[in-house]
N, C-alpha and C positions, 0 to 999 in steps of 0.2 A: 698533482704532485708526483714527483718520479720516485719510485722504489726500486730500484735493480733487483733486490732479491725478491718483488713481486711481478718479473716481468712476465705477459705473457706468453702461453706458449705461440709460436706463429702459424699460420696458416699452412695448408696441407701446398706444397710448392710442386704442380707439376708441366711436363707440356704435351701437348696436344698431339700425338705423333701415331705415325704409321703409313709405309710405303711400299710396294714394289711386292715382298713378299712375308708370309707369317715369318720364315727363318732370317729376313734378313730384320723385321721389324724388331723381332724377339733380342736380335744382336744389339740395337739402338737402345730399348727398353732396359738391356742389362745395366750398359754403357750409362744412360742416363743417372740410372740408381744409383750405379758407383762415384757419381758425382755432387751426390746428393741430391737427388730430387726425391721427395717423399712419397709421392701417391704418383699413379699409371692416368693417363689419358687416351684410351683408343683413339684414333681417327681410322674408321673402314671407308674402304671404296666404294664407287656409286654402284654399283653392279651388288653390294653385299647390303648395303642402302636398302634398294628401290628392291630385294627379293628375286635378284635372275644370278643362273651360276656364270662361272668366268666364261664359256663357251655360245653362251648368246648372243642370238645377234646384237642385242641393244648393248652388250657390253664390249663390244668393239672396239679399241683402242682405251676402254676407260678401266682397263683391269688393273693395280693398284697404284694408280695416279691418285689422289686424292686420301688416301690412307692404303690400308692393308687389305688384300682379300683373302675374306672367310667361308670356304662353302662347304664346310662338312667339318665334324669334329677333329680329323686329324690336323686340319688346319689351325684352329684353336688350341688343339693340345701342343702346335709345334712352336704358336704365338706365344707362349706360357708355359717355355721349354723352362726349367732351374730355376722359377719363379715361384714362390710358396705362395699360391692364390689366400690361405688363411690368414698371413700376415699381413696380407697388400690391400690397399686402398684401392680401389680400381675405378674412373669414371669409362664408361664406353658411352659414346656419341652416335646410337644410335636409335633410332626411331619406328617407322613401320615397322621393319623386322625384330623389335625390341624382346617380345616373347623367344623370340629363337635365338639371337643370340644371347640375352639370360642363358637358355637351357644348355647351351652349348658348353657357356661358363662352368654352368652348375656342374654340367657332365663332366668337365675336364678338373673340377676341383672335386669330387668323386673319387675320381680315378688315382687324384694324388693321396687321398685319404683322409682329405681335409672334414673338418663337422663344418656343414652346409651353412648350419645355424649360425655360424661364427663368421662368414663373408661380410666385407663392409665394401660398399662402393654405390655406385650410381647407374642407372640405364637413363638415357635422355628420355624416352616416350612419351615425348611430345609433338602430337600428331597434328595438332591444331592451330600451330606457326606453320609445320611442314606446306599447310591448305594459303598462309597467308605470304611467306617470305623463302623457303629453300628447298620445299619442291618435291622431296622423296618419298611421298608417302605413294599408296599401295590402292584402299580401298578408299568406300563412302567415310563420311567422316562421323556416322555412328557406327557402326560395326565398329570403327578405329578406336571408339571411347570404349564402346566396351571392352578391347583387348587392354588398354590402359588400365581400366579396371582388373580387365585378369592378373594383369602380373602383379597389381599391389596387393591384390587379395591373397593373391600367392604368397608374396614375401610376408604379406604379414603375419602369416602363419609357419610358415615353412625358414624363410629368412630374414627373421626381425629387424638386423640389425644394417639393410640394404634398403637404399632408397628407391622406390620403385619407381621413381617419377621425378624428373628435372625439367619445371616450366622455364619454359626455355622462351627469356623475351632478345637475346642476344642477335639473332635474326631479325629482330623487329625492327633492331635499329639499325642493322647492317641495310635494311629496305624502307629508311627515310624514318620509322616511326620519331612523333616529337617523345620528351621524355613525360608528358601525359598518357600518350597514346602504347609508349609501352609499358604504362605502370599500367593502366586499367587491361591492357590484352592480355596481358599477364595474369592478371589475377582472374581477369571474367573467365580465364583457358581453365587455372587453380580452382574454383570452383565449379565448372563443369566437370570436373574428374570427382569433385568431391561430391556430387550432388548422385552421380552415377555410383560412386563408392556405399556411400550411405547407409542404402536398403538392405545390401551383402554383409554388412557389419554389425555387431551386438553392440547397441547404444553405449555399454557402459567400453569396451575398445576401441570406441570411435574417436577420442582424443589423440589416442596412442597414433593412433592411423595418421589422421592430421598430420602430426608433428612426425610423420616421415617423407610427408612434402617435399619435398626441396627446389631451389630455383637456380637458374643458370642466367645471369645478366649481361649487359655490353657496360661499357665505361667507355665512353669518347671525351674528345679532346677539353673539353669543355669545365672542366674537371671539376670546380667550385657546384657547377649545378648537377651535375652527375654523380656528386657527393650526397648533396642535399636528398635528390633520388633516390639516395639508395635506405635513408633516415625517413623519406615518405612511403617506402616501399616497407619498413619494420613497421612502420605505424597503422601502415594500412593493414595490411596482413594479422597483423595483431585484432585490430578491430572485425577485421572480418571473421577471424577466428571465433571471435570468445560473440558477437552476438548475431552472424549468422549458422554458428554449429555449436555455441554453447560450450565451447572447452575454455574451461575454470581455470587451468594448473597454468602457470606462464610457458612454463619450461616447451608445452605443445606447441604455444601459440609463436613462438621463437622464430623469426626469418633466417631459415640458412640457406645460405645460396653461395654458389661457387661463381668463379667470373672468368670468360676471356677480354682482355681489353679490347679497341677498338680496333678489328682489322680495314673497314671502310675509308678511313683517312689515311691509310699507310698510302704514300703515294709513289710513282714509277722514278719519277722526277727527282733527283738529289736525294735517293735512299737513305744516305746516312742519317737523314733527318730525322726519319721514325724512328729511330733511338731516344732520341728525346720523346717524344710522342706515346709513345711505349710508357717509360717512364711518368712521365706526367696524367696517363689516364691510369694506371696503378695507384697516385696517390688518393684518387676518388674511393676504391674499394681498401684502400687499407686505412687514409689519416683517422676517420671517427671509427673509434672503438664500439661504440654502440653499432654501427652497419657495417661492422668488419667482414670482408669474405671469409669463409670456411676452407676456400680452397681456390687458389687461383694460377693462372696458366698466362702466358703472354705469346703471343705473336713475336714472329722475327724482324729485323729489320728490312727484309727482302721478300717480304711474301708478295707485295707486287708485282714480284716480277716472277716469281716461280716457286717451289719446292726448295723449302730452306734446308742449307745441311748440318751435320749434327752439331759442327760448331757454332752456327747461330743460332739454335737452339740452345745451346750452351749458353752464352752469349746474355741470351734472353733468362734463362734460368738465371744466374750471374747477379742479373738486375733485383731479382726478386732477393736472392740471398744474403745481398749487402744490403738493401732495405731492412730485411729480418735481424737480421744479425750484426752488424755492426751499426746503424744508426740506434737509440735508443727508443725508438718509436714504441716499442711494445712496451715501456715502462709506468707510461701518464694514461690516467683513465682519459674519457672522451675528449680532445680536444674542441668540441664544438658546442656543449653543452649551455643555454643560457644564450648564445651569439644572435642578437636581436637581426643581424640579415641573413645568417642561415633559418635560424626561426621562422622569419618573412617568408623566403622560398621555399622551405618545406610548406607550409601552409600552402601558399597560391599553387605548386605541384599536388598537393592532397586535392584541393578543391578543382583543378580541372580534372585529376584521375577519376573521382567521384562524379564527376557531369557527366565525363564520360560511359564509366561504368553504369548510370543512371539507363543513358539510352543503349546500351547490350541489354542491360536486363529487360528493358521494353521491347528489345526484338525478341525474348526468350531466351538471350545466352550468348555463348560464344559460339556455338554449334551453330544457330541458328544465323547466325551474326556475319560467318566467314568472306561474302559478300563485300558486303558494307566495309567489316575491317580491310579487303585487300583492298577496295578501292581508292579507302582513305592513306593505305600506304604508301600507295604510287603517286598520290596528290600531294603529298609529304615529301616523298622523295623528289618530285620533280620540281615543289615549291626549290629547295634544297640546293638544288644544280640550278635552279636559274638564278638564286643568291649569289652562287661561286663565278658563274657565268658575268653575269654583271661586278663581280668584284664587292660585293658588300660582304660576303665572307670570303677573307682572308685565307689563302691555302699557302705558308710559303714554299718557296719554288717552283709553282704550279702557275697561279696570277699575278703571284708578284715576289719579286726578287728570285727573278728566273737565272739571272747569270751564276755562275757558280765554277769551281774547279771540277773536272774529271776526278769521280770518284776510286779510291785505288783499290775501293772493295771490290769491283768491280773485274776487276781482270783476271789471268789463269783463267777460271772455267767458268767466267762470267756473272759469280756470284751466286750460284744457285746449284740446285740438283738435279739431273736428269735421269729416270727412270730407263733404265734400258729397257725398248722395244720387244727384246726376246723375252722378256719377264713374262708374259701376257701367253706366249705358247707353252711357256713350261709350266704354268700353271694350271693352263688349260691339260696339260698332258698328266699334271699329277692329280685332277680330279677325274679325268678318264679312268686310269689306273683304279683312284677307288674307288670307282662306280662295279668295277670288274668285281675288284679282292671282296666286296660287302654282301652278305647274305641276301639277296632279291625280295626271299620270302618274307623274312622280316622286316623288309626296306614300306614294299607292300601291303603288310599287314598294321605295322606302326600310322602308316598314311591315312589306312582307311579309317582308324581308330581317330587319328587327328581330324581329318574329315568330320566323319560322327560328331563329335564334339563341338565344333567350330555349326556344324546346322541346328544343333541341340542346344547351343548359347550355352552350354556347359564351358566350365574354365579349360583356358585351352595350353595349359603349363603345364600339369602333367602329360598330356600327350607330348605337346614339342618337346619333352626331355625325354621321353622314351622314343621319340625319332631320333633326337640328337644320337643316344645311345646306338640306337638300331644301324646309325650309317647314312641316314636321309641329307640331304644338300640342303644348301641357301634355296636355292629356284625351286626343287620340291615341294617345299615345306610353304612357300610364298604361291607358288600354283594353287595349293590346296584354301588358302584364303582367298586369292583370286575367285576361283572356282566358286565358291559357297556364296561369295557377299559383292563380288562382282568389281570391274575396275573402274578408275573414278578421275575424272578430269577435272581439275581447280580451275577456279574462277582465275581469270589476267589481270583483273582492275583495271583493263583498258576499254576504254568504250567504244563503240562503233560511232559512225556519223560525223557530223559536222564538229568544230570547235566552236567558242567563244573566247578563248587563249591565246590569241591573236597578236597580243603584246608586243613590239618588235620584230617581228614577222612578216611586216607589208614588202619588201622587195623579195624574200625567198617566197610570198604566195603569189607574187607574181609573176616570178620566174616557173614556177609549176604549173601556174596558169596559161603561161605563154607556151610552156612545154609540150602542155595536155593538149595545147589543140594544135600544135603539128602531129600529135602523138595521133588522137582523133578520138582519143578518149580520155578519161582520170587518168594519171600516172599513176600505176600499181607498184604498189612498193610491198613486199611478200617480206617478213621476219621471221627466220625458223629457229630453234634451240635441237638441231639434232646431238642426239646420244643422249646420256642420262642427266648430265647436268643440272641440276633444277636452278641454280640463283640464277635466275629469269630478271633480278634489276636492270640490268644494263636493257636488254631485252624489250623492258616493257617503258625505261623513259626513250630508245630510239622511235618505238613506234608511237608512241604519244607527241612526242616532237614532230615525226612525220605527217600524223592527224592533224595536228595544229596547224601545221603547213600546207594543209590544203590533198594534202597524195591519198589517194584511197589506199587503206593499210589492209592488210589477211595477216595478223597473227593470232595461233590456236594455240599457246601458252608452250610448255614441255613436254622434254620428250619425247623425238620426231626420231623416224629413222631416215635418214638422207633420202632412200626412196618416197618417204611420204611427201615430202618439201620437194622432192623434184617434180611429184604428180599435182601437186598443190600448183608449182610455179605452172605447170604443162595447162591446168583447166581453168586458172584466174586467169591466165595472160599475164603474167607479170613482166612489170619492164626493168624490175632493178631486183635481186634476193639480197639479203642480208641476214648473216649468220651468225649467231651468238655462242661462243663455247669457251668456257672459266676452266673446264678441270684438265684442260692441260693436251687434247684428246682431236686436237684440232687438226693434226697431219694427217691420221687414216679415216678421220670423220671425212673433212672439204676434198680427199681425194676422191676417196669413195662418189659424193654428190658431184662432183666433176666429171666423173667418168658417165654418171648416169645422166647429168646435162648433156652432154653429147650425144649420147646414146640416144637420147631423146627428142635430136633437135633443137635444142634450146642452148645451143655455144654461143650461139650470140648475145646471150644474155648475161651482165653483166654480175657480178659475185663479189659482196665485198662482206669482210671476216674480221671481225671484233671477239678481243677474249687477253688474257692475260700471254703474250706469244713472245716468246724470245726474239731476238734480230735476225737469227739463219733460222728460225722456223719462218719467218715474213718471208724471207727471202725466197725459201720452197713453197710457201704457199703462192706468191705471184709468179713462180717459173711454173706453178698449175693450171693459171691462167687466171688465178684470182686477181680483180682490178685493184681493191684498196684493202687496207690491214691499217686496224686501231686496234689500240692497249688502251689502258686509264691515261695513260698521259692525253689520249686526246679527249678531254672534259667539254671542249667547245663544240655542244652539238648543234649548234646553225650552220658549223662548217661541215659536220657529216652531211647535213641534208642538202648545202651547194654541193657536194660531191655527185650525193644521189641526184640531184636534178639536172647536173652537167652529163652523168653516164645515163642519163635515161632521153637525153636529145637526141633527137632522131636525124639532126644535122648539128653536130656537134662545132665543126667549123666554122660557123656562124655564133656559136654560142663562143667562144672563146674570139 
């Protein structure tokens, strides 16, 4: 029944933003407000991510491409210049570094005068996707749970009303998971934080603690079952609440979770499209009132292709506003209540989540588990591309109903945002500056107290905010975790050895067969992800495709520096490199590894560069001497791997 004067209120409306610099983000973040957006969404750069300041090598060309960079409190206090951190919603998107930039927060809403006690907002610190789907994490993946526990045990004494934790399955499905497989990662991730939390807690505030969980989900295209998902997702959570930790009160046992929709299917091909698409996976997290988002954020219609600008974010925000506000949506209790095939599909989602989480809990957990789940990702996602590949799922404008008008979103500046190049030295120049102006002794003395604590398994929150305080960087502060608990290489989920996946396959294994023995050995086909990059999908279905095809593969997952991948290419022998990079980072990365392919001999070897690249970035990446350049528009990967098998003929003119 519709009541207007009972409608209610609507979800927290914000977008996910941050670029180039704290002053210019803090400019966006005002602008956005004044348009009505309700709550903040960090996005930080990989450099402020992965724990190295703007000046490192690893951050080379990725200084704030992918959000904003923060390496010391003036940077954060300049991000949350005229912003009254008391009043504001805040989600920040970040993970490894989750403990430090908390403290930063905390320090800079200190500074304003705010009561601590009174902050509301979200840290993503969810370490245990980081291991399965995007990359940025730091240490081993227990040391990383206990820091997760530090900051909730933190907040929940110090900042009540802060969530300390956003299980984050949003990645999962950005990396093939089905929506089984991300309801049960989810949750087996949800209770391993809580199983660590537990001991630190007085049984009788261990409810409270619970119900400061929070979750962070995907919504793809699919919408009717990605609804249904998010109704077996209350269900679940609920059950797991109240009889694997015993909390009584509902209000604890409540699923809230925020959502970005599906940025995976936004495609390169006819843009304008994801408009609809956008729309359509929003109505999965808002129609049932019962699995409503708490707060939710959309993608642009142009993220395919680059760094949306603030008007399509606008744009995007837009979308959400006239849903809230002028349709009547928020007036009828549950739409879906009683609906005998919603019913159905929750059920059959409950019960594959539960098989699944069956066998986590028989490995010992998610921790335990990390393995198995990425393995099963990449088997997900490749099942996935070879669906779209063969045309049994529909992509339009991609496989089918490719023809189409010239988009006119398109023109002027090509539809996107480009990060000025100099950004990166002047930021580099304004954390020199305050490595100078900052007291040494106290910088020193803060660290070594961080330290102490971090080998003492002591909480390591009040330290990082008396570094924050003291003047300590992003890389400082992530050195000194490094240092105590040591650094940590994620599983690929790509296997070595033979295939059995063979499927369609018989003419490209026997063009590499015919290949390998003029060659006079296997065709080495070498995959690198230099710079910080972590979404390794594209990454890890090239090189399983490649296995499949018969090529002996070398990939060592993320996080290479150019020089690694060239000494990699220099002792494998490799006959083709192939290089993966999404955050935008790809002109001073493939220069760079060009210059040292030569340097090293190895110009004759072939380089081909996949990544989300504009048309005059292709253009300067092939006057570098790179051979081929893909984006997402090229989905057909049998024709990557003719490519690979034509540039790795050693009498090419015969092959053609």
């Amino acid at each position: 029944m519709s009541d207007p004067a009972q409608k209610d209120r609507p979800w927290l409306i914000r977008t996910y933003a941050g670029h180039s610099t704290a002053a210019a983000s803090n400019a966006l973040y005002r602008s956005n407000l004044a348009k009505g957006q309700t709550g903040l969404s960090v996005a930080f750069d990989l450099p402020t991510q992965t724990g190295y300041d703007s000046d490192h090598v690893l951050a080379r060309g990725e200084v704030g491409k992918v959000g904003v960079p923060v390496s010391h409190l003036g940077d954060m206090r300049t991000l949350f210049d005229d912003i009254p951190l008391e009043q504001m919603n805040t989600s920040m998107t970040i993970n490894a570094t989750a403990p430090w930039l908390l403290s930063l927060y905390i320090a800079v809403a200190e500074e304003q005068g705010a009561d601590v006690s009174k902050l509301q907002g979200t840290v993503q610190n969810d370490l245990v996707k980081e291991y399965l789907s995007r990359g940025t994490y730091i240490c081993p993946p227990e040391p990383s749970l206990r820091m997760i526990a530090d900051v909730a045990e933190y907040c929940y004494t110090n900042v009540p009303k802060w969530n300390p934790m956003n299980v984050c399955s949003y990645h999962l499905q950005e990396a093939g998971a089905t929506p089984e497989q991300e309801l049960a990662f989810a949750l087996a991730t949800a209770t391993a934080v809580l199983d660590a939390l537990k001991p630190r807690i007085d049984p009788a505030d261990f409810p409270a603690v619970v119900g400061r969980i929070s979750f962070f989900v995907n919504a793809g295209i699919r919408f009717v079952t990605e609804m249904c998902k998010m109704r077996a997702f209350v269900d679940l959570w609920d059950e797991i609440c109240e009889t694997r930790y015993g909390v009584t009160d509902p209000k604890y046992r409540r699923f809230r979770y925020g959502v970005q929709v599906n940025s995976l299917g936004l495609t390169e091909q006819q843009p304008e499209n994801n408009v609809y698409r956008i729309l359509i996976e929003m109505l999965a997290v808002t129609l049932s009132k019962k699995a409503r988002a708490r707060a939710v954020q959309l993608p642009a219609w142009n993220e395919a292709l680059g760094l949306p600008r603030p008007w399509d974010q606008q744009w995007s925000m837009r979308m959400q506003q006239i849903m809230a506000y002028e349709t009547d949506l928020l007036e009828f209790d549950d739409l879906f209540d009683g609906n005998p095939a919603v019913d159905a599909k929750v059920d059959a989602l409950k019960d594959g989540a539960r098989h699944e989480l069956g066998n986590l809990d028989a490995m010992g957990g998610a921790i335990a588990a990390i393995d198995y789940m990425k393995a099963q990702l990449v088997q997900s996602n490749a099942d996935r591309l070879g669906r779209i590949e063969r045309g049994e799922t529909v992509v339009v404008g991609v496989n089918k109903y490719q023809a189409g008008e010239p988009s006119p979103l398109m023109t002027g500046d090509g539809g996107i945002m480009v990060v000025d190049p100099a950004v990166e030295q002047e930021q580099i120049n304004r954390l020199s500056a305050w490595r100078t102006e900052r007291d040494a002794e106290a910088v020193a003395a803060a660290l070594a107290d961080l330290r102490a604590a971090a080998s003492a398994g002591r909480n390591v929150m009040p330290a990082s905010i008396a570094c924050a305080k003291a003047g300590v960087t992003t890389g400082e502060w992530a050195a000194q975790m490094r240092a105590v608990h040591g650094e940590y290489r994620g599983p690929t989920g790509v296997a070595a050895g033979q295939s059995n996946m063979t499927e369609g396959l018989d003419t490209l294994r026997d063009a590499v067969d015919a290949v390998s023995d003029r060659l006079g050995r296997r065709l080495k086909f070498l995959v690198g992800k230099p710079g910080l990059d972590g979404h390794s999908n594209g990454a890890e279905q090239i090189a399983v495709r490649a296995r499949d095809c018969g090529m002996d593969i070398a990939y060592e997952g993320i996080r290479l520096t150019p020089e690694e991948i060239v000494r990699a290419a220099s002792e494998d022998g490799a006959h083709v490199v192939g290089l993966s990079i999404l955050s935008g980072s790809h002109i001073p990365l493939v220069e760079d590894l060009m210059h040292r392919m030569q340097s090293a001999g190895l110009g004759h070897v072939p380089v081909i560069v996949g990544g989300i690249i504009p048309d005059d970035d292709a253009d300067r990446l092939r006057a570098m001497g790179v051979s081929r350049v893909y984006t997402p528009k090229d989905f057909e990967l049998n024709t990557i791997m003719a490519d690979i098998v034509t540039l790795a003929d050693p009498t090419p003119v015969a092959a053609e």
